[in-house]
MARRO-360016 format. One record per residue: y negated, z negated, x negated of N, C-alpha, C in turn; residue in three letters. Coordinates in steps of 0.001 Angstrom, whole numbers, padded with zeros to 6 digits, always signed. Atoms other than C-alpha are relative to their C-alpha. Layout:
YZXYZXYZXALA ...
This chain:
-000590-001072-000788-123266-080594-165648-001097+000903+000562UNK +000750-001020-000633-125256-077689-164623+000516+000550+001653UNK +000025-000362-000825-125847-076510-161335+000706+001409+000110UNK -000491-001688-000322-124573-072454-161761+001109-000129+000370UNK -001482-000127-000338-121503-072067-159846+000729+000788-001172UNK -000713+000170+001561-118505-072234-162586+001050+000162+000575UNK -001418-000375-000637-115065-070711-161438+000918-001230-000991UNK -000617+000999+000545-114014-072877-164360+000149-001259+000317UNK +000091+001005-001080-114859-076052-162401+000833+000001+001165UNK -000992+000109-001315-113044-074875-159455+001680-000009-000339UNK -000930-000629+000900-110136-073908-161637+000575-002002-000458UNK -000679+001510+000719-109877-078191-162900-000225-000412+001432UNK -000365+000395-001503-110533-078986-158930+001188-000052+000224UNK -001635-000377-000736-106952-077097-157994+000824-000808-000695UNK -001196+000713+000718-105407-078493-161004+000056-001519+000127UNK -000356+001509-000220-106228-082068-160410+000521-000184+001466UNK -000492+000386-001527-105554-081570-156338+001347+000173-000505UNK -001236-000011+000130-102029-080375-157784+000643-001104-000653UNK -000667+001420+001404-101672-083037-160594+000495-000946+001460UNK +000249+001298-000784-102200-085226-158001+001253+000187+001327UNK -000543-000357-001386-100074-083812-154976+001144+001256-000493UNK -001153-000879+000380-097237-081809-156920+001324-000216+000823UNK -001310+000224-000921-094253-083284-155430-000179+000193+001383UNK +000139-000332-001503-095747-083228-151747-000078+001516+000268UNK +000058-001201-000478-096268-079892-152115+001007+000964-000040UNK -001427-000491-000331-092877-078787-152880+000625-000515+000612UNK -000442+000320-001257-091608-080396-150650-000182+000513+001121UNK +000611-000497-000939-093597-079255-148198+000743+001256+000138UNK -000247-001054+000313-092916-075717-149447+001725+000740+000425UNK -001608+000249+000455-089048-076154-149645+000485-000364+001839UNK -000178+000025-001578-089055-077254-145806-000288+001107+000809UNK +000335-001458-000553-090787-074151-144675+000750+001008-000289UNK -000840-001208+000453-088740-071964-146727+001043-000657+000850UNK -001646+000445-000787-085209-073849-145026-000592+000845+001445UNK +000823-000571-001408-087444-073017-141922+000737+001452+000465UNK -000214-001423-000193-087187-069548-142376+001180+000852-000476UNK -001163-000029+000163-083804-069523-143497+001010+000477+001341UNK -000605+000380-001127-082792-070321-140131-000692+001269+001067UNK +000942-000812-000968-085403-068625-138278-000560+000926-000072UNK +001531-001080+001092-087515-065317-139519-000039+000792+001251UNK +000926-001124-000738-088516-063807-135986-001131+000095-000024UNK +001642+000046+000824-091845-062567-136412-000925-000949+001149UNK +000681+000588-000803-093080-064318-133491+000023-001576-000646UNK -000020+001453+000468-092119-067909-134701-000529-000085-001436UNK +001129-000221+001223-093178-067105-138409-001062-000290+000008UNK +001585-000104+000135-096642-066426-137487-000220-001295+001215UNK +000563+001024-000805-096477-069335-134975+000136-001629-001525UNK +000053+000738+001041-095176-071290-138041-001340+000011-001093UNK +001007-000103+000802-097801-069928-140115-001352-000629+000610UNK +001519+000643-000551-100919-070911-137927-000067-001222-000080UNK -000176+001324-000210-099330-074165-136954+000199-000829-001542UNK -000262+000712+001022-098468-075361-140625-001835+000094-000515UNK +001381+000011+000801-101901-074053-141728-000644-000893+001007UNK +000531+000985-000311-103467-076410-139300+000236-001378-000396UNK -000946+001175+000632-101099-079240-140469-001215-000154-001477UNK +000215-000088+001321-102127-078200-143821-001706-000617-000153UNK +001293+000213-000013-105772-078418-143085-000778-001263+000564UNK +000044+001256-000010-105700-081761-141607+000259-000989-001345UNK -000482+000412+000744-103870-082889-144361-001173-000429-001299UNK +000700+000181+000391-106336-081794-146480-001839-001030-000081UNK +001299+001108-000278-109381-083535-145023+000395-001049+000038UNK -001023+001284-000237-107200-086654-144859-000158-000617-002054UNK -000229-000058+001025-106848-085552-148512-001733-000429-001042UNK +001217-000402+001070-110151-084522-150291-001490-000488+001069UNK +001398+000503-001181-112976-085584-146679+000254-001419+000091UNK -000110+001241-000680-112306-088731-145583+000410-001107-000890UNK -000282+001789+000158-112121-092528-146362-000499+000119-001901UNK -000145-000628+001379-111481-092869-150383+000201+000410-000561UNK -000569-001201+000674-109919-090109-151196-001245+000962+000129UNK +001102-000359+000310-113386-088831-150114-001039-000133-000501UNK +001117+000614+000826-115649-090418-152455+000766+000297-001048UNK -000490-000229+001335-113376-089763-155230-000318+001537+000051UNK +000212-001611+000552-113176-085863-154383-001507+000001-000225UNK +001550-000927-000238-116860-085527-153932-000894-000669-000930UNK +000410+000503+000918-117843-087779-156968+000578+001010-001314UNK -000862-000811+000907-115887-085132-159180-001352+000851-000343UNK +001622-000850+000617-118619-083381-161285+000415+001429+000549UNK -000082-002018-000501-118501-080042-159665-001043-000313+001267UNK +001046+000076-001242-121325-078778-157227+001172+000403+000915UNK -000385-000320-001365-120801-078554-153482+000594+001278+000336UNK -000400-001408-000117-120450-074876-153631+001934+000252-000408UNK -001532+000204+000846-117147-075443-155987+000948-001082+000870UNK -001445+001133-000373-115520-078456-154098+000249+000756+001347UNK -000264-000349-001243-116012-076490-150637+000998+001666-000167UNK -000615-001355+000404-114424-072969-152398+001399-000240-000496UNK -001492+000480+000286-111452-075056-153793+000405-000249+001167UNK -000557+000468-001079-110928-076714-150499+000907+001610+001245UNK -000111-001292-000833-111066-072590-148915+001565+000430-000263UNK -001448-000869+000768-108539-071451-151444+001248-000561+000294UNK -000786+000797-000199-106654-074060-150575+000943+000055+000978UNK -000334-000118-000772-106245-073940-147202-000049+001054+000856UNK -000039-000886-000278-106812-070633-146612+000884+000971-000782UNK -000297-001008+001306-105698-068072-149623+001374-000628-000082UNK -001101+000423+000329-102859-070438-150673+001115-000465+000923UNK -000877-000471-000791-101333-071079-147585+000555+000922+000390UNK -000354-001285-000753-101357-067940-146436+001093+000552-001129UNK -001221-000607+000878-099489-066650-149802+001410-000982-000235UNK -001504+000177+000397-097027-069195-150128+000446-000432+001059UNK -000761-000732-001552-096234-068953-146114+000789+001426-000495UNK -001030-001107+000569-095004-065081-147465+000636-000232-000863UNK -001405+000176+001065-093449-066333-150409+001073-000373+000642UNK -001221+000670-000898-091522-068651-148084+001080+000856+000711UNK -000851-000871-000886-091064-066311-145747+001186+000933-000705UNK -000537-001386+000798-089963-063457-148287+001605-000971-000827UNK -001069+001067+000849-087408-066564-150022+001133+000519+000706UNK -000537+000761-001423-086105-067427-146540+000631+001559+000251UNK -001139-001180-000050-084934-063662-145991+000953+000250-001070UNK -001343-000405+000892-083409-062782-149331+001144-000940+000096UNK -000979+001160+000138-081574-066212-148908+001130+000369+001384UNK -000875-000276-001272-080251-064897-145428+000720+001050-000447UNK -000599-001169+000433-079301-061477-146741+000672+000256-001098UNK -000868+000555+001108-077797-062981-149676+001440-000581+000822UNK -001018+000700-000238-075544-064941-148210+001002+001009+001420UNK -001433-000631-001223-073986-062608-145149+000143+001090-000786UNK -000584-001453+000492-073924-059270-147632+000916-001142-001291UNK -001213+000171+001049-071729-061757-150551+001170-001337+000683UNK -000849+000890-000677-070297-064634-148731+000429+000104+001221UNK -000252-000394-001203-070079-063502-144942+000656+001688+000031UNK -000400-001039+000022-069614-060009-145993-000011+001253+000847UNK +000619-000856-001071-071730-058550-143608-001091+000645-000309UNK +000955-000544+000315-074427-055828-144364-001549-000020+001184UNK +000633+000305-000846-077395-057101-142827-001592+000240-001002UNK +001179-000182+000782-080940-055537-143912-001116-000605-000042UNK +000915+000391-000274-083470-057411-144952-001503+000284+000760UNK +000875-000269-001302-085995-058122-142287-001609-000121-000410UNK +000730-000336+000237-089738-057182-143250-001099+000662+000930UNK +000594-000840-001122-091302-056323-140083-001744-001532+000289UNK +000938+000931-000261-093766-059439-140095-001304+000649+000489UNK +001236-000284+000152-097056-057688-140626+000135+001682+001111UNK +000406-001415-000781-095652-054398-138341+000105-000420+001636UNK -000339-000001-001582-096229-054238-134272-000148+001494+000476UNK -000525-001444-000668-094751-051440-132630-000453-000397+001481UNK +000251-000176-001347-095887-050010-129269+000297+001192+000373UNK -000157-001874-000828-094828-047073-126870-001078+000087+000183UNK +000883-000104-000541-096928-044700-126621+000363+001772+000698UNK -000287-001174-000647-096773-041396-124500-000396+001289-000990UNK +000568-001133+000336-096619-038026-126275+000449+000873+000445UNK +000243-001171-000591-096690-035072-124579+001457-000266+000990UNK -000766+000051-000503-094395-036516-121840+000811-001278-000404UNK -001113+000605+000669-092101-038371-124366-000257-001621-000202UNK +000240+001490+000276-091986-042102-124910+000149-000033-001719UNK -000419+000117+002014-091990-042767-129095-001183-001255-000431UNK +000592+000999+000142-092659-045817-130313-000758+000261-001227UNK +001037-000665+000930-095766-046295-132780-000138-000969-001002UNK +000340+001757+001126-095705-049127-135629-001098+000007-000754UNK +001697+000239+000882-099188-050401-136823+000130-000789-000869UNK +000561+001305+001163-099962-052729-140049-000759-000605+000649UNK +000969+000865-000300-101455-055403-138870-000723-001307-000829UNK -000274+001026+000977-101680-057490-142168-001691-000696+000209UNK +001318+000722+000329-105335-057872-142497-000277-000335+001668UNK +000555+000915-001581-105746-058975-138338+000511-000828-000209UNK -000884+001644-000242-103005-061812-138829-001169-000434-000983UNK +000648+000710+001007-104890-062642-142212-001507-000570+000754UNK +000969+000838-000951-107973-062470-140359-000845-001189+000377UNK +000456+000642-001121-107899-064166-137217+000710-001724-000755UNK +000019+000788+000621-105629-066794-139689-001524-000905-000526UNK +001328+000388+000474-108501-067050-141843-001499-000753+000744UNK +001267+001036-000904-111413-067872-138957+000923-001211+000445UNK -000668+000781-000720-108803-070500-137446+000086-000936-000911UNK +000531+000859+001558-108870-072178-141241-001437-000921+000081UNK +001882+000455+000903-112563-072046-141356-000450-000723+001103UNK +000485+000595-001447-112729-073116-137379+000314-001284-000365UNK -000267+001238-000168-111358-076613-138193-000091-000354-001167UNK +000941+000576+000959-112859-076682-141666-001130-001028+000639UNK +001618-000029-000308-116306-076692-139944+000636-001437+000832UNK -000245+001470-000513-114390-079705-137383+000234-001175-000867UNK -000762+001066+000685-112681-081514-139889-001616-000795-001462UNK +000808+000564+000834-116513-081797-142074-000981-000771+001232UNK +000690+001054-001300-117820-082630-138522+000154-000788+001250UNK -000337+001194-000843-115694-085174-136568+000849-000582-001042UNK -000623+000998+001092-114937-088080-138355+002269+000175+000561UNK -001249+000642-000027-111672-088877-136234+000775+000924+001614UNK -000013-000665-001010-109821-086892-133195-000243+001986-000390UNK +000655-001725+000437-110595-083120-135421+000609+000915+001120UNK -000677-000761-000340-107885-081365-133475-000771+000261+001282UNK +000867-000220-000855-109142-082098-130021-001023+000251+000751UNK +001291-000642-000367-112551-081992-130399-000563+001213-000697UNK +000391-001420+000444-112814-078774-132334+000547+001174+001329UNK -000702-001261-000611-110522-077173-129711-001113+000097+001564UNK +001052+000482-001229-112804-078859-126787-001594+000752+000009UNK +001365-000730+000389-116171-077619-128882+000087+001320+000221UNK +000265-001447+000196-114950-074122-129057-000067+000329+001275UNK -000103-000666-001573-113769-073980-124980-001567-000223+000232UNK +001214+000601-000022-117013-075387-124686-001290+001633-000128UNK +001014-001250+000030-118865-072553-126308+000380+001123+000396UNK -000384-001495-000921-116924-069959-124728-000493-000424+001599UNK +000364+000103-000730-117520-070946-121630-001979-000176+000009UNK +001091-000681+000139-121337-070898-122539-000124+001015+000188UNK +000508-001400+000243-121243-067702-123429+000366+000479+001141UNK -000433-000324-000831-119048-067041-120381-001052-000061+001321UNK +000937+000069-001251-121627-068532-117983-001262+001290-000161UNK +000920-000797+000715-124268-066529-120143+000305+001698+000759UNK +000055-001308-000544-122608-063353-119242+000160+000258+001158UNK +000136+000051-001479-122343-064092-115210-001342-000004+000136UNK +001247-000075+000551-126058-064609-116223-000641+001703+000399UNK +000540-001495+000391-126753-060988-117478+000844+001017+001161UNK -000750-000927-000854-124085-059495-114873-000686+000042+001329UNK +000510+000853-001304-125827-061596-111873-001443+001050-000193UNK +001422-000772+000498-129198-059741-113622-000114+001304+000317UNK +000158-001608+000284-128417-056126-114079+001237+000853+001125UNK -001165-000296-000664-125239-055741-111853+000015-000262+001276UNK +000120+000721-001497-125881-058139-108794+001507-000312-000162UNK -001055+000249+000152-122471-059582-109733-000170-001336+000531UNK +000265+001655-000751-122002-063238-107626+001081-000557-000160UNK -001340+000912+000128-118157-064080-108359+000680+000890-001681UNK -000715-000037+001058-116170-064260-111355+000880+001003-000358UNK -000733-001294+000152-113687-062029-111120-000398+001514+000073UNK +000669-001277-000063-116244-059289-110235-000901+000288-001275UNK +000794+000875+000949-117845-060641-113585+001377+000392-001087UNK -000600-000117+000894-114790-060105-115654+000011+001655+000376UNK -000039-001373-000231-114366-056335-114569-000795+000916-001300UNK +000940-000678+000910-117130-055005-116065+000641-000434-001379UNK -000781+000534+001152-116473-057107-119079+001223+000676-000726UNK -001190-000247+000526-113252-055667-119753-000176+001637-000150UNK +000286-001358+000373-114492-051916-118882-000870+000199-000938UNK +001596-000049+001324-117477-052274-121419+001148-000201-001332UNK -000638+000057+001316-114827-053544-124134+001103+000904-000267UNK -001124-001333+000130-111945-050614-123654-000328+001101+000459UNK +000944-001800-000677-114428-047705-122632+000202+000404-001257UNK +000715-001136+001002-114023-044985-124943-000694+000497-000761UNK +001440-000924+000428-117176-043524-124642-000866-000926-000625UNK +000741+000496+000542-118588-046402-126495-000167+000511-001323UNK +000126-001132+001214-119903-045122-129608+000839-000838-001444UNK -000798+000586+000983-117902-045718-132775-000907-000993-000945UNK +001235+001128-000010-121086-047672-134247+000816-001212-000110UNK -000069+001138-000830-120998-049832-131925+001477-001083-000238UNK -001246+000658+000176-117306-050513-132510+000218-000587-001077UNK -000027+000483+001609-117561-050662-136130-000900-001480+000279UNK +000915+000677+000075-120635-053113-135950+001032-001449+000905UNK -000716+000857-000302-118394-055335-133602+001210-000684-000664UNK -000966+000312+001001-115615-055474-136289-000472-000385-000603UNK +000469+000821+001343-117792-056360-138809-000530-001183+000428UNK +000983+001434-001097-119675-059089-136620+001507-001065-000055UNK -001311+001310-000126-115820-060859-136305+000174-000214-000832UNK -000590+000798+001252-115033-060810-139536-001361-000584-000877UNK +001621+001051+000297-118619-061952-140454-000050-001423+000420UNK -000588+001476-000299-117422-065184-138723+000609-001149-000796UNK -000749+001500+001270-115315-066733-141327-000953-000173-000979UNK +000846+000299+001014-117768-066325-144215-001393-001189+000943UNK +001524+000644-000891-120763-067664-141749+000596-001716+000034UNK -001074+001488+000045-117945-071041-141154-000263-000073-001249UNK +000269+000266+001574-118075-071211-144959-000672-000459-000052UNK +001399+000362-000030-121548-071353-144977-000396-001238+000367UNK +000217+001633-000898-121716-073941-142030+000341-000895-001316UNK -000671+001311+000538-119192-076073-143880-000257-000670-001440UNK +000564+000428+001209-120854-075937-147373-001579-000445+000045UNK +000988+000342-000267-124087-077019-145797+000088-001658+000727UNK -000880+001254-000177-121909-079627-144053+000086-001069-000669UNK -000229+000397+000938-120758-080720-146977-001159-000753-000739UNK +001221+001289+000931-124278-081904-148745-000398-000031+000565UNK +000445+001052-000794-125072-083467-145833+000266-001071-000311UNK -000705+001226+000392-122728-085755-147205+000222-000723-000860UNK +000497+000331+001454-123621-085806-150459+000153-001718-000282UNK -000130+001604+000128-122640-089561-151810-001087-000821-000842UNK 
């Protein structure tokens, strides 16, 4: 086996995780869709969606990390690069699309059944990815609907890669101590910036400490740069988790 990363390799990864896990996964699939049968407000959706993809991502380390199901995945001739890019697609990419398939099922199945059997014209509902907000124009109230597809995908996506990076580095307990590690480093950073406020501000309490904070991040006059460079810095986050977790990974090398 050669070392050059080989899409074809990753490509007999998926198919043996499926060989192997076909029926659980329709199943799985087939519950979520009933889900959204019942349910398709966009708020519970996307609470469904985060919450299953965590499910999912336990599952997986349960699956392909841990005990002997982890010596079998990671004895599989494919480099590290390939078993940690299947594991991504996995629990990132493929949840996320067949969460919308579900979702997208789970409506026609609703709007099927009250426009031929109930006999009620009820339009399918498609608002997942839009959030509307008033906003004032020239006096008038008019509401404003944004796409928000690629922020859900996103902030999804780091929340994947956040309990990747736990699930390659706590054996047992992932949930709690990833969620514990992260308050953890926010509050670093949090003390950090009472730090620099205490420095340049003479700031001595907290709440005089969030102020600023909040005018520095919804000022205006900050330069568009700056704003850009901060967008790219967040979504620079999930790939960087990648990174971690494929470095992770041949730590562990068997």
């Amino acid at each position: 086996m050669t070392d050059n990363f080989s899409i074809a390799r990753i490509g007999l990864l998926l198919r043996r995780y499926f060989f192997e896990n076909l029926n659980r996964e329709i199943m799985f699939w087939c519950m979520i869709t009933f889900v959204f049968t019942v349910l398709d407000n966009r708020i519970f959706v996307l609470s469904v969606l985060f919450i299953s993809g965590l499910i999912y991502s336990i599952r997986l380390h349960n699956d392909l990390l841990k005990g002997a199901n982890s010596m079998h995945f990671l004895l599989i001739p494919a480099t590290h690069a390939e078993k940690i890019a299947a594991t991504i697609f996995l629990n990132t990419f493929f949840h996320f699309l067949m969460t919308l398939l579900a979702y997208s099922i789970g409506n026609l199945l609703v709007t099927l059944t009250y426009h031929y059997i109930l006999k009620m014209p009820v339009p399918v509902n498609w608002d997942l990815f839009q959030e509307t907000s008033i906003i004032n124009v020239n006096g008038l109230l008019q509401p404003l609907v944004k796409n928000v597809f690629f922020s859900v995908f996103g902030l999804f996506a780091f929340t994947q890669a956040l309990f990747l990076v736990g699930s390659l580095y706590f054996k047992n307990n992932i949930i709690p101590k990833t969620i514990f590690s992260v308050l953890g480093l926010v509050l670093g950073l949090f003390l950090l910036q009472l730090i620099i406020f205490k420095t340049f501000w003479n700031v001595k309490h907290i709440t005089n400490a969030l102020l600023p904070m909040l005018i520095v991040v919804n000022d205006f006059t900050i330069p568009t740069m700056f704003k850009t460079a901060f967008v790219a810095g967040s979504y620079l986050m999930v790939p960087y988790l990648w990174v971690v977790s494929y470095y992770r990974m041949c730590e562990r090398e068997v």
